[in-house]
C-alpha positions in Angstrom: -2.5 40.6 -27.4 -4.4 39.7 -23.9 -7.1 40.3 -23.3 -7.9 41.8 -19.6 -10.9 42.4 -17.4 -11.2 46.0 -15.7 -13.3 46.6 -13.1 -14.8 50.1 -12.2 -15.5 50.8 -8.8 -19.4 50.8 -9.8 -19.1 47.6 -10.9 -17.2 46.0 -7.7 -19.6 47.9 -5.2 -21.4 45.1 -3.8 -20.3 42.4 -5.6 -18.9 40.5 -2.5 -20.3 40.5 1.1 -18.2 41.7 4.3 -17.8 38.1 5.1 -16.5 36.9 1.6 -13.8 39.7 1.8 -12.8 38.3 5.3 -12.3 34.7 3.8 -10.3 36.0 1.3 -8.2 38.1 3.2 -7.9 35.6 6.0 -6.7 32.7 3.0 -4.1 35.5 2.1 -2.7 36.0 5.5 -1.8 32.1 5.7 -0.6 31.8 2.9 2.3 34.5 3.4 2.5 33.1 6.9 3.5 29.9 5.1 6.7 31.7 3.0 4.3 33.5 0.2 6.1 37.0 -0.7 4.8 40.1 0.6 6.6 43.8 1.1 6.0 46.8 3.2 4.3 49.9 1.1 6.9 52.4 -0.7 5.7 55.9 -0.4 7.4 58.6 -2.6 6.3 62.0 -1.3 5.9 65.6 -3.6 5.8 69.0 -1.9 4.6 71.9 -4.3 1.8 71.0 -4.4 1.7 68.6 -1.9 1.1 64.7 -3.0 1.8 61.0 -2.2 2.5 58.2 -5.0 2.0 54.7 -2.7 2.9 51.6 -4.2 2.7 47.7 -2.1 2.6 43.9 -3.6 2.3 40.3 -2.7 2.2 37.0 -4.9 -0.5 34.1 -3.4 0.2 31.1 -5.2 -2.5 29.2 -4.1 -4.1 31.6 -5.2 -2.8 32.3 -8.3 -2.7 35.8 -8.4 0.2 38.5 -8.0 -0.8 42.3 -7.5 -1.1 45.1 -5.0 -2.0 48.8 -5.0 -0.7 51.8 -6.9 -2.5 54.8 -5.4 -2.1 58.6 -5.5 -2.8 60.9 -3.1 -3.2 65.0 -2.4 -1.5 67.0 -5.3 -3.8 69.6 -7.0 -6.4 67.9 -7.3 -6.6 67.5 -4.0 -8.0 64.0 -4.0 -7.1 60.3 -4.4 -7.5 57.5 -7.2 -6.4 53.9 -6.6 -5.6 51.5 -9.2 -5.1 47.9 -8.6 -3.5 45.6 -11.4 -3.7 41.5 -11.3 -1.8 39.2 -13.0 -1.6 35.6 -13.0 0.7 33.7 -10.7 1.7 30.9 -13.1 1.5 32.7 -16.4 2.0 36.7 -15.4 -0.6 37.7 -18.0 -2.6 40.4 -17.1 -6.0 39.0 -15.2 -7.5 42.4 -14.3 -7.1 46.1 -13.4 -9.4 47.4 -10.8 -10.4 50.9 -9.7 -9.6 50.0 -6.0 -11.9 52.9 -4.4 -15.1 51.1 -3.2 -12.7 48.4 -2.2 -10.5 49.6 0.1 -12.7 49.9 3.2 -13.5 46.2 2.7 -10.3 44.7 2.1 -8.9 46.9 4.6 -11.9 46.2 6.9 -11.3 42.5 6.5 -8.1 42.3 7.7 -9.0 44.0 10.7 -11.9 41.5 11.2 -9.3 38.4 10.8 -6.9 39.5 13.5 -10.0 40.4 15.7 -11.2 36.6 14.9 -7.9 35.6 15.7 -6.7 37.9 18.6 -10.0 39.1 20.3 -11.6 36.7 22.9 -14.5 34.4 21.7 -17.0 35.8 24.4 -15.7 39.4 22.8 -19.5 41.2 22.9 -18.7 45.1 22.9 -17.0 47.0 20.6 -15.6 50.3 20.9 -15.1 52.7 17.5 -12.8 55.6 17.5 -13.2 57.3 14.0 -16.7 57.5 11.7 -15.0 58.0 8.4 -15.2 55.6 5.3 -12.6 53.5 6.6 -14.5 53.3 10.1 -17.3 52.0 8.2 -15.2 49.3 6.6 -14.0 48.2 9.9 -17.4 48.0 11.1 -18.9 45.9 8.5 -16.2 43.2 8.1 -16.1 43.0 12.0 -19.3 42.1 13.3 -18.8 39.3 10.8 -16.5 37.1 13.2 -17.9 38.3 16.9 -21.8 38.9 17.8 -21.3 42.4 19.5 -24.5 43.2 21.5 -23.4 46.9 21.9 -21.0 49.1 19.5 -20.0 52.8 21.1 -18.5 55.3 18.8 -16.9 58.3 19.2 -15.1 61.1 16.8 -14.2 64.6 17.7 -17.4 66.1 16.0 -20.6 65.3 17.1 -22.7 65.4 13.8 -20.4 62.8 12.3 -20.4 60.1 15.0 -24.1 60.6 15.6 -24.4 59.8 11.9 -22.3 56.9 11.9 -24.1 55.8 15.0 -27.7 55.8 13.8 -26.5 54.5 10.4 -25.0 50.9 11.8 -28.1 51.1 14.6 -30.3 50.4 11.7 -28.2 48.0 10.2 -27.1 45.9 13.0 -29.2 44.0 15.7 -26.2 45.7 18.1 -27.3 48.4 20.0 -25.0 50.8 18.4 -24.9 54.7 19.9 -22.2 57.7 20.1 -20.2 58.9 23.0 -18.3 62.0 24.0 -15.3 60.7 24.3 -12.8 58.1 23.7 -12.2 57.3 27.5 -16.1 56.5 27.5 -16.3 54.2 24.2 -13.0 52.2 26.0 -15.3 51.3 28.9 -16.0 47.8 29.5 -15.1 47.0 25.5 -13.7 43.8 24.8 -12.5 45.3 21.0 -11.4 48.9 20.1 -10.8 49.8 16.6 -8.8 53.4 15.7 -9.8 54.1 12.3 -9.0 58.3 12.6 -6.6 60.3 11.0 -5.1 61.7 14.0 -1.4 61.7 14.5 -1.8 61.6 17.6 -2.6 58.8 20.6 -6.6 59.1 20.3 -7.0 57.0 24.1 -4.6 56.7 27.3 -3.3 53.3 27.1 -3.8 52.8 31.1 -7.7 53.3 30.0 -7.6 49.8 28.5 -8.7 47.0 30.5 -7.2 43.9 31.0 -8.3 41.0 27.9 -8.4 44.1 25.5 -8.2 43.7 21.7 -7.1 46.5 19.7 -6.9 47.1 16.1 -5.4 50.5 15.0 -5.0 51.3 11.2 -5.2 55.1 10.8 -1.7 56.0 10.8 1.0 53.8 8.9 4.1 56.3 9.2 6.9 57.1 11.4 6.2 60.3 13.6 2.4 59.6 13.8 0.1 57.0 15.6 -3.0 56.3 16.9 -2.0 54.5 20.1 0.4 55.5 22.8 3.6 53.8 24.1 1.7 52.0 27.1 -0.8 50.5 24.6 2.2 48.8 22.4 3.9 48.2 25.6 1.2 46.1 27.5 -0.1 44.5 24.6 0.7 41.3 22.7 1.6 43.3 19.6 0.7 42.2 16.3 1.6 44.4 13.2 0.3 43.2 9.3 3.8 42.4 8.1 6.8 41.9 10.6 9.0 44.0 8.1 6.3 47.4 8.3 6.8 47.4 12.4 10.4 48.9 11.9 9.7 50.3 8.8 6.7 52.6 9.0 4.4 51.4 12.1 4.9 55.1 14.5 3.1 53.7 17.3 5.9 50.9 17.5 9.0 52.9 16.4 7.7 55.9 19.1 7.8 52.7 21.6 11.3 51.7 20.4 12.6 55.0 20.5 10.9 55.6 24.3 12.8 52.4 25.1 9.7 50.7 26.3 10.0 48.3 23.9 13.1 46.3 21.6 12.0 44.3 18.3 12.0 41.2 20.3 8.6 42.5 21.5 7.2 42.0 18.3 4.8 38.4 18.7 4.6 37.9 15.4 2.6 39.0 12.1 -0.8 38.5 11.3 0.2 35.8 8.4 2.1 34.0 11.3 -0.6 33.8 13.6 -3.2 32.8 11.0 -0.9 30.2 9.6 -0.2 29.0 13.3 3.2 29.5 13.4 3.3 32.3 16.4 0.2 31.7 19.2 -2.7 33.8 19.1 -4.2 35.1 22.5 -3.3 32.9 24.8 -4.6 34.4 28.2 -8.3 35.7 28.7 -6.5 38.7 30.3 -4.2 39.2 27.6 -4.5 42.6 25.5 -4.1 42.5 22.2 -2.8 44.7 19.2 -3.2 44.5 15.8 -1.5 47.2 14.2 -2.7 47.7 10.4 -1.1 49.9 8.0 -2.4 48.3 5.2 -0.4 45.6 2.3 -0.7 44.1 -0.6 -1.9 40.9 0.7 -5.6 41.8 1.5 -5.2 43.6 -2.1 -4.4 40.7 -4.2 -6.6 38.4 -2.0 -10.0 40.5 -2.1 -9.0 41.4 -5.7 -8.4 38.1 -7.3 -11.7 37.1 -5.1 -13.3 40.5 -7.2 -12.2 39.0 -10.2 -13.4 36.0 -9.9 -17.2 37.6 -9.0 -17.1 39.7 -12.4 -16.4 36.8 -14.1 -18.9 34.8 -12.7 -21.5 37.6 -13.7 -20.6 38.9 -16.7 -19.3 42.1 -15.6 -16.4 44.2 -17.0 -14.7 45.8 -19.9 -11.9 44.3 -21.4 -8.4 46.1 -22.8 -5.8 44.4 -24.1 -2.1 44.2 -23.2 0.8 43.5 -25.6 3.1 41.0 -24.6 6.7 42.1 -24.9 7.9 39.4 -27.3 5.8 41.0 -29.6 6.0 44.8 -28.6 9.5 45.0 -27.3 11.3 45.8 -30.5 12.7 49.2 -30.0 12.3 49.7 -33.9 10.4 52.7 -35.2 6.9 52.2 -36.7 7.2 51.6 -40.7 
């Protein structure tokens, strides 16, 4: 039997700072930029009641960890729960399972924050902030960690919630951080422009953005929806997590293939490639910028194994214990 470590969301709120997710995530990046294996998400969809079973890997060898997410969505319950299982790169035993919740706006934050760190321009001092949800929030906190924004504006469709979210990171933040009434006013002047929303539709008119513009949009990650228009993906240097999702699931890019703005040659190159320096970052102070997140498994393994390696450090964890199949596999009844 192994013995493995699992980690309840409780236990992995707060055990690493924005910044420590962002070197982990960023370590990942390179590392599949350099040949390490990672896939698009599989979705596999129910209707009656309505529900979503998502599923996405990578292996880091240097690392040393294989894993991803396994996550369900919707259904009766009408919520979601996200598991996360680890193994070990050079053995496959079982390292860890980790109830992913508290997690994923920091892992999924920190991958924003590298391609920002990568992509945005260093003088980069205003950030714009369509969206005020959890995932917002993420985005937000792994962010100011690799630019010194002197003024954050955010805006969502109801006022109550981006007020919230507003006064919330004013007090946190020496960034003078306040609300607007609309997307077209938050784009004004901003060096950076996160969407975090769940809108299926463009949430700002890509002639809005101005020239040396860095965007990362990471609400939508399916064919038939997307958070930025044609003319964004069309002007930009575009960017998407893994080369494979852009013509597999990225709508903002497949709506610009199928408007014929765009062919696949337009994609630069994936985040890995540009961390591990094998496609140029920006190039041009004028240059805008996309980043087109839709999440995968390479900031999952990365912050997890990172996670791990915390609760280890600090005593924290159950363990349960796996059975390997030498031992298990028999297909003979129990005597």
């Amino acid at each position: 039997m192994t013995d493995t470590l699992f980690l309840t969301s409780d236990e992995i709120d707060g055990l690493a700072t924005p910044a420590e997710y962002v070197d982990a995530v960023r370590d990942g990046y390179r590392q599949v930029g350099e040949g390490a294996p990672a896939y698009p998400r599989q979705k596999f969809f129910r209707s009656d009641p309505d529900g979503l079973f998502t599923s996405y890997a990578a292996l880091l060898p240097e690392t040393g960890a294989v894993g991803g997410y396994m996550y369900t969505a919707g259904f009766d319950a009408g919520n979601a729960w996200f598991m996360t299982p680890l193994f070990d790169a050079e053995s496959g035993e079982p390292l860890a399972v980790l109830d992913g919740a508290s997690m994923n706006p920091f892992k999924t934050g920190a991958a924003g924050a590298v391609a920002v760190d990568e992509l945005a321009r260093d003088d980069a001092t205003t950030l714009a902030v369509i969206g005020s949800g959890s995932q917002a929030r993420g985005q937000v906190n792994t962010t100011v960690t690799v630019r010194d924004f002197e003024a954050i504006r955010v805006f969502s469709p109801t006022p109550e919630n981006r007020e919230t979210f507003a006064n919330e990171f004013d007090e946190q933040l020496e960034a003078d951080v306040h609300a607007v009434d609309s997307s077209a006013s938050a784009l004004e002047g901003a060096d950076v422009v996160i969407t975090a929303t769940k809108s299926s539709e463009p949430v700002f008119d890509g002639d809005d953005l101005e020239p040396g513009t860095h965007v990362t949009a990471m609400g939508q990650y399916q064919e038939g929806s997307r958070e930025i228009d044609t003319t964004t993906v069309e002007r930009a240097t575009y960017v998407p997590d893994l080369r494979a999702r852009a013509t597999f699931d990225a709508g903002a890019f497949l709506a610009a293939l199928e408007d014929g703005a765009v062919t696949e040659d337009h994609i630069h190159g994936d985040l890995g490639e540009v961390v591990a320096g094998t496609a140029p970052g920006r190039t041009s102070d004028d240059e805008i910028t996309v980043f087109d997140s839709g999440g995968t498994g390479i900031e999952t393994t990365a912050a997890a194994y990172m996670l791990y390696e915390r609760a280890q450090e600090r005593n924290l964890g159950s363990t349960i214990s796996f059975a390997p199949a030498s031992e298990a596999l028999t297909g003979r009844l129990p005597q």
